[in-house]
N, C-alpha and C positions, 0 to 999 in steps of 0.2 A: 504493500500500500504506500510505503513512503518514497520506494521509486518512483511510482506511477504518478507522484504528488511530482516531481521535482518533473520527472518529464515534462506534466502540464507545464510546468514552474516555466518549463527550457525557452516548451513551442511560445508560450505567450511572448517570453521575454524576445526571440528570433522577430517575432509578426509586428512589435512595435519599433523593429526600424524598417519595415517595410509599408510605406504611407502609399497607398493607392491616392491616386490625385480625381480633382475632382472634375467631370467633364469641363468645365471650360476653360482647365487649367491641362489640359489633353493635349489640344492645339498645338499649346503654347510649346509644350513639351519635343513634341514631334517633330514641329517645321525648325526647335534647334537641335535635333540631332540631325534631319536633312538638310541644314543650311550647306551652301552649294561653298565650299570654302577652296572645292579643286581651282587652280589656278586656270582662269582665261588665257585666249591664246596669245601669242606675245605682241605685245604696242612696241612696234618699228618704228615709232613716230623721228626717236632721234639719230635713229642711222644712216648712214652718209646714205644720199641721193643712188648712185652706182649699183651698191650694192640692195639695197629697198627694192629697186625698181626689179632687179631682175630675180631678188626672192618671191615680190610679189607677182611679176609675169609665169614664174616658175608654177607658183602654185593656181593659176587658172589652167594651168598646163594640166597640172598633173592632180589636183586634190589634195596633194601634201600639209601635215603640217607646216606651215612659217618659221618654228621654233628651230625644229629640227634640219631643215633649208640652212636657217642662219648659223647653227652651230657646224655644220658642214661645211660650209662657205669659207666660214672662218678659220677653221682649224685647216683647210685644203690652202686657203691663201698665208697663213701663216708657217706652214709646212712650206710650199714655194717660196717667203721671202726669206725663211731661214735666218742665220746670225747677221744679216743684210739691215734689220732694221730694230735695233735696240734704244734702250735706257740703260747709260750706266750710271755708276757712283760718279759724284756726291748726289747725281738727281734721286735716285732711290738708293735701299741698303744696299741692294744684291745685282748684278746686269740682266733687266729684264726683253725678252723675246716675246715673239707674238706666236709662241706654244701655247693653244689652248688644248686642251683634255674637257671632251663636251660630252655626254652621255645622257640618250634621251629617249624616256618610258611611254610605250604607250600600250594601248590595247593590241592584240592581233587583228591581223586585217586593216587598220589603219594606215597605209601605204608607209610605213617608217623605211621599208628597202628604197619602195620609190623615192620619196624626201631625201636619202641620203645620197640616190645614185644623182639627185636635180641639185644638189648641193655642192654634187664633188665634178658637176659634167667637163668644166674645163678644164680641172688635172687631168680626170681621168682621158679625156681628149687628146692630153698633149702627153699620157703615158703610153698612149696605145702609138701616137705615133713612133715615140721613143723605140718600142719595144719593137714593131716594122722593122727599122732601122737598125737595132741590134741583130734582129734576123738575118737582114737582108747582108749585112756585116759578116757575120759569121758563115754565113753559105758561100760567101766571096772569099773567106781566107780557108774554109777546106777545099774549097775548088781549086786554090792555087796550090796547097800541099798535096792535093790530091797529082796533080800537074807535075808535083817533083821540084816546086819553089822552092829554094833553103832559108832558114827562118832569116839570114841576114839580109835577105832581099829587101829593096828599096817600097816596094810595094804593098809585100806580105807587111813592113815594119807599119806602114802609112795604113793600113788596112789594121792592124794590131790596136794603133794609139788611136785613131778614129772609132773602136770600139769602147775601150777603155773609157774617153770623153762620153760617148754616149750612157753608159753605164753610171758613170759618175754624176748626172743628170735628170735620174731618175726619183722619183718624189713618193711612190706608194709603196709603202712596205706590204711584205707576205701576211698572209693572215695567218694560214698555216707554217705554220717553221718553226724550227726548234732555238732555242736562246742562242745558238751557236753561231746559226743563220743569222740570225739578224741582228749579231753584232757583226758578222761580216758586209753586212746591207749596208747598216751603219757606215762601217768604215770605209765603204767602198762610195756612197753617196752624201757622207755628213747628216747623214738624217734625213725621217721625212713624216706621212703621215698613216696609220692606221685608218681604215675606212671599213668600222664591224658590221655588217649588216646582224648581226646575231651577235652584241656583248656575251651573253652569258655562255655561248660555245666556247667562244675566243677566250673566256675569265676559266674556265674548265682548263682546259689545255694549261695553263700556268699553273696545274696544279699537281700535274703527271707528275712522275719521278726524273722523265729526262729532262724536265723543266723546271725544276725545284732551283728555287731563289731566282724564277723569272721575274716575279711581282715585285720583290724588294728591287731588285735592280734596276727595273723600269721607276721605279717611285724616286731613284739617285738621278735619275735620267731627267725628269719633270724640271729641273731650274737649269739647264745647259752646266754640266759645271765645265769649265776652263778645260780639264782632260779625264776620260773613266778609263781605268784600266782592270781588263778582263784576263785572270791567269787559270788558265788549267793545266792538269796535269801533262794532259797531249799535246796542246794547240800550243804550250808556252803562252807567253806576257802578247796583250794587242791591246794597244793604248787608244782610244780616242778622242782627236779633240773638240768641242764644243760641240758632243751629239745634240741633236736639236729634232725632239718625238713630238708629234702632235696626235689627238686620237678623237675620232669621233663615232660614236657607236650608238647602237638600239635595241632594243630589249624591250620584251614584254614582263611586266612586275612578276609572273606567275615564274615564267622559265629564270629569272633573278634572286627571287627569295629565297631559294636554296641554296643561293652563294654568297651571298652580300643580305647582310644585318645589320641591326643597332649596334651589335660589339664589331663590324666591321669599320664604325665609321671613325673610332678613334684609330685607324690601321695609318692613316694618314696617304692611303693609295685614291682611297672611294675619296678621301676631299680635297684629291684632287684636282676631281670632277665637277664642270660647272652640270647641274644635275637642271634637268628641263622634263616637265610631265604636260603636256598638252594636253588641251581636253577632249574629252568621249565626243564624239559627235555622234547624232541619229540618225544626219542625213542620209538620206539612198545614194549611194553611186552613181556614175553615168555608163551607162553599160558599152559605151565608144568615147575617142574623145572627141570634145564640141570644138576642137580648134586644127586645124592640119596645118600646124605647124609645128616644127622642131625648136627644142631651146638653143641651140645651134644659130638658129636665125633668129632669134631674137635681136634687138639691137642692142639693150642691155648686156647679153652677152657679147655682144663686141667691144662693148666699153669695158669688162673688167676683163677681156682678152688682151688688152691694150695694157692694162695695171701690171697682168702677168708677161708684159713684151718690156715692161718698163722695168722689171724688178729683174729680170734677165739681163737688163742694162748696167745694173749697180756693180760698181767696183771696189768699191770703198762705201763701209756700211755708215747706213745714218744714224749717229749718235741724237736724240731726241731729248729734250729739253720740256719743262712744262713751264707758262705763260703764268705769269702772278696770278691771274681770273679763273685758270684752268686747277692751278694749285690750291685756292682757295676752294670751291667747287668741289677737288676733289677731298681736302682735309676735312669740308662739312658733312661729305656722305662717309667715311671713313668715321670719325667721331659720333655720328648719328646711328650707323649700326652697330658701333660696341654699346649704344643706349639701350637701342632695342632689344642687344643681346643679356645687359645685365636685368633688363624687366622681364626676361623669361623663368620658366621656373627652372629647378633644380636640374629635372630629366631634358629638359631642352638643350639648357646649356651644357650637359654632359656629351648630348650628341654634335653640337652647331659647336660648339667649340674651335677641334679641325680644321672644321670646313670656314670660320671665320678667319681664321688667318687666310685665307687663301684670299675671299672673295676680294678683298681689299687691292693685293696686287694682280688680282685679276681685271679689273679697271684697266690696269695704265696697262698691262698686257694689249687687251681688245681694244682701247685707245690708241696705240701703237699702227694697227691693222688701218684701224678707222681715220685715225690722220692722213695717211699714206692715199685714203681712200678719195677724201677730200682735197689733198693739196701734195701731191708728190715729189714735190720738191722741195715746199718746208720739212726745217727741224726743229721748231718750235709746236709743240700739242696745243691744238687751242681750247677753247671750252665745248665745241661741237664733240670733239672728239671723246673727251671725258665724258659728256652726257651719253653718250651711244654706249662707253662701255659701265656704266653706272644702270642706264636701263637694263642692259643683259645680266647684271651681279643680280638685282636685285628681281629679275625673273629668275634666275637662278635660284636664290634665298627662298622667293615664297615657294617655289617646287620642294626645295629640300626639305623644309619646315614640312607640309602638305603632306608630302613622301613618309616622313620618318614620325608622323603624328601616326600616320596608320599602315600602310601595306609595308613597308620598310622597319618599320618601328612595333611590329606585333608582332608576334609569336605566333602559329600557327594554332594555338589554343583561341586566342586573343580575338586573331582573324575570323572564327567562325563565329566568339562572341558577337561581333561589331554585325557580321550578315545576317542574324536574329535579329539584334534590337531592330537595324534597319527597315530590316522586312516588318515587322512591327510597327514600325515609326511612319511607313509609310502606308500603311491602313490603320491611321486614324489611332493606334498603339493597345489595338486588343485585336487578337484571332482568335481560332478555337486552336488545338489540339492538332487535329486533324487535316487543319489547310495549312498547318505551318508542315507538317513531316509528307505533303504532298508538294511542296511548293519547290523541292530541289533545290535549295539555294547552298547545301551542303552535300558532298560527294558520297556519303556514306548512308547508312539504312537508320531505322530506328531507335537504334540504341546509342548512334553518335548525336543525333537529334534533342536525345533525352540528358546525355551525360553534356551539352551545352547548357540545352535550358537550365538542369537544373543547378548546375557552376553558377548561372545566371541569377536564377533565385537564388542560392545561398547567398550571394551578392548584393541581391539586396536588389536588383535593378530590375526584375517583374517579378509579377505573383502568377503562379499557378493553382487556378482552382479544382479543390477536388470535393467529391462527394461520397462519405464514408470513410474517409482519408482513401479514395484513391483517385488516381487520373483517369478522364474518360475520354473517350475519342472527340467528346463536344466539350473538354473543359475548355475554358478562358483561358487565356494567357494573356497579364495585363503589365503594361510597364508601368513603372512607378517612378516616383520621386526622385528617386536616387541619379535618375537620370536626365537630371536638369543641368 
């Protein structure tokens, strides 16, 4: 009898922090756990003219996201102008490049292949011809050994160092290759840029065994340092100087979550990454496209075809400078988000930490791009240039924040929580029983349905009604208070 008392004693004391709300406080409830907080698509508003115009012809082209266009863009143009166009000391601490590391999430089927391939069309344009040309190279110097040329030959030599040049000139790294490889790519081109169509294969691969200490090495790689030297036991000592990697990649969040987490993001690899999540759209696709024309003929593309003729011109790299307006500008957005960062809570800042250090000098990184954009000849940054890369940081910012609140930042227990209450929240925040373990929003049968929900009530954050103390297929499931 005096178990049976304290039992009662338990349930009662459990039920009064479970406050069922009152309908017209239901509403209220619901539309703030579906407030729409994913990030809109990106405002290009302050990006140089050039490059705007044929992101945004790109994407009538093709349906693409904008986000993922401009991180492509830039990481492909910064890849081509290489150690050609920097900031050094005293303007900043460290000599910075215009390497950006862009990585951007979206749904599948969302054209992220296509955005990337409409991002990179003009490298990859001028790698395919490169790669002709190496061809057409090499079938010239077997045919003359073939012939019975001796290597000293005047010919075979001029056919030899005409390969070489070409080689040397190349800007897209392998996707597939082993750390070996592409320190030889490296060294053979100065660097250049990764173009993932699938991050999370490519982050796989660096995890193999003949690839162990790909990702830390690549993370030494991210600020150019002055020389990396790579020794193994085979290959001996190969020194490089100022590698210069740029990466742009896409990922769907489901095929990602298995690799990259909240304890990823202090790894200092994931931040990288200017990190971009674009939003779901509902629209229908166009089942052809409505325009018959190639990005090729764009005119837009002829203008930043011109940038990439001009940056093949440089001989002498442009040491870049920032304008007192531009400085100011940028020390006010620099001081404003370590504000935003100390107003966040504890778990926030344990993740955005990282990743703040970064976005900061990632400004005058994208500033960099974007001057050159605007005025190819200055080497003074003026304030145009700082806002373009100020609006990219701080799209960056709200994605990571967005990302790491919930698909990034849950746990796969956590995850399943969030698609119950949702599904809840979005009928009004009561179903029965029975339209919730019909409605699939979870991968598994009955019994994972049950061991949410009821994680969920114990939580405090809905109630399940029973009758006789049990569940019935027409109980309520109500959310409560807790989840204001």
């Amino acid at each position: 009898e005096l178990f049976v008392k304290r039992s009662v004693e338990l349930k009662h004391h459990q039920k009064t922090h479970i406050v069922l709300p009152k309908p017209e406080d239901m509403e209220e409830i619901c539309s703030t756990l579906l407030k729409n907080t994913e990030p809109e698509e990106f405002n290009d508003t302050h990006i140089p003219p050039i490059l705007r115009d044929h992101v945004r012809e790109a994407c009538e082209l093709t349906e693409a996201s904008s986000a993922i266009i401009y991180g492509t863009a830039l990481s492909c143009l910064g890849a081509h102008a290489g150690v050609k166009l920097t900031i050094q000391p005293p303007n900043y601490f460290i000599p910075l490049y215009g390497n950006l590391w862009c990585l951007s999430l979206s749904e599948s089927g969302s054209f992220k292949t296509t955005a990337l391939n409409a991002g990179s069309a003009r490298l990859r344009d001028r790698e395919e011809k490169i790669i002709y040309e190496v061809r057409d190279i090499e079938s010239r110097i077997a045919s003359l050994r073939d012939s019975g040329v001796q290597d000293g030959d005047d010919e075979l030599m001029e056919s030899i160092n005409e390969l070489e040049r070409y080689r040397s000139i190349r800007k897209v790294l392998p996707n597939k290759a082993s750390w070996e490889a592409c320190i030889d790519r490296i060294d053979e081109t100065g660097g250049g840029v990764w173009l993932l169509s699938e991050f999370g294969a490519w982050l796989a691969t660096l995890e193999t065994v003949h690839n162990r200490g790909f990702r830390q090495h690549l993370t030494e790689l991210y600020d150019v340092p002055a020389y990396f030297e790579d020794v193994t036991r085979t290959r001996g000592s190969k020194i490089l100087r100022s590698p210069f990697v740029a990466i742009s990649g896409v990922s769907t969040l489901e095929f990602l979550q298995g690799l990259l987490g909240k304890d990823d993001a202090g790894s200092g690899f994931l931040a990288r990454f200017l990190l971009f999540k674009p939003p779901v759209t509902d629209k229908i696709p166009y089942a052809l496209p409505q325009k018959n024309t190639k990005i090729q003929e764009l005119h837009s593309y002829r203008l930043l075809s011109e940038i990439y003729n001009q940056l093949d011109n440089i001989s002498v790299p442009l040491d870049y400078s920032l304008s007192a307006e531009s400085q100011k500008l940028f020390e006010d957005f620099h001081n404003d988000m370590f504000s935003r960062f100390q107003n966040s809570n504890d778990g926030t800042k344990s993740i955005l930490d990282p990743f703040l250090k970064r976005w900061s000098p990632s400004v005058l990184k994208s500033a960099i791009l974007f001057q050159y954009l605007l005025d190819s000849e200055s080497q003074t940054i003026g304030e145009s240039a700082i806002m373009g890369g100020i609006s990219l940081s701080l799209y960056a910012e709200k994605c990571t924040r967005y990302l790491f609140e919930r698909e990034l930042g849950e746990s796969v227990h956590q995850n399943k929580q969030r698609k119950i209450i949702e599904y809840l929240a979005n009928r009004e925040g009561v179903v029965t029983r029975q339209r919730i373990l019909a409605s699939k929003i979870l991968d598994g049968g009955h019994n994972e349905y049950d061991y949410v929900i009821t994680s969920l009530e114990q939580a405090g954050r809905l109630f399940m009604e029973r009758t006789d103390g049990k569940v019935m297929a027409n109980s309520k499931i109500t959310l409560t208070e807790n989840n204001k």
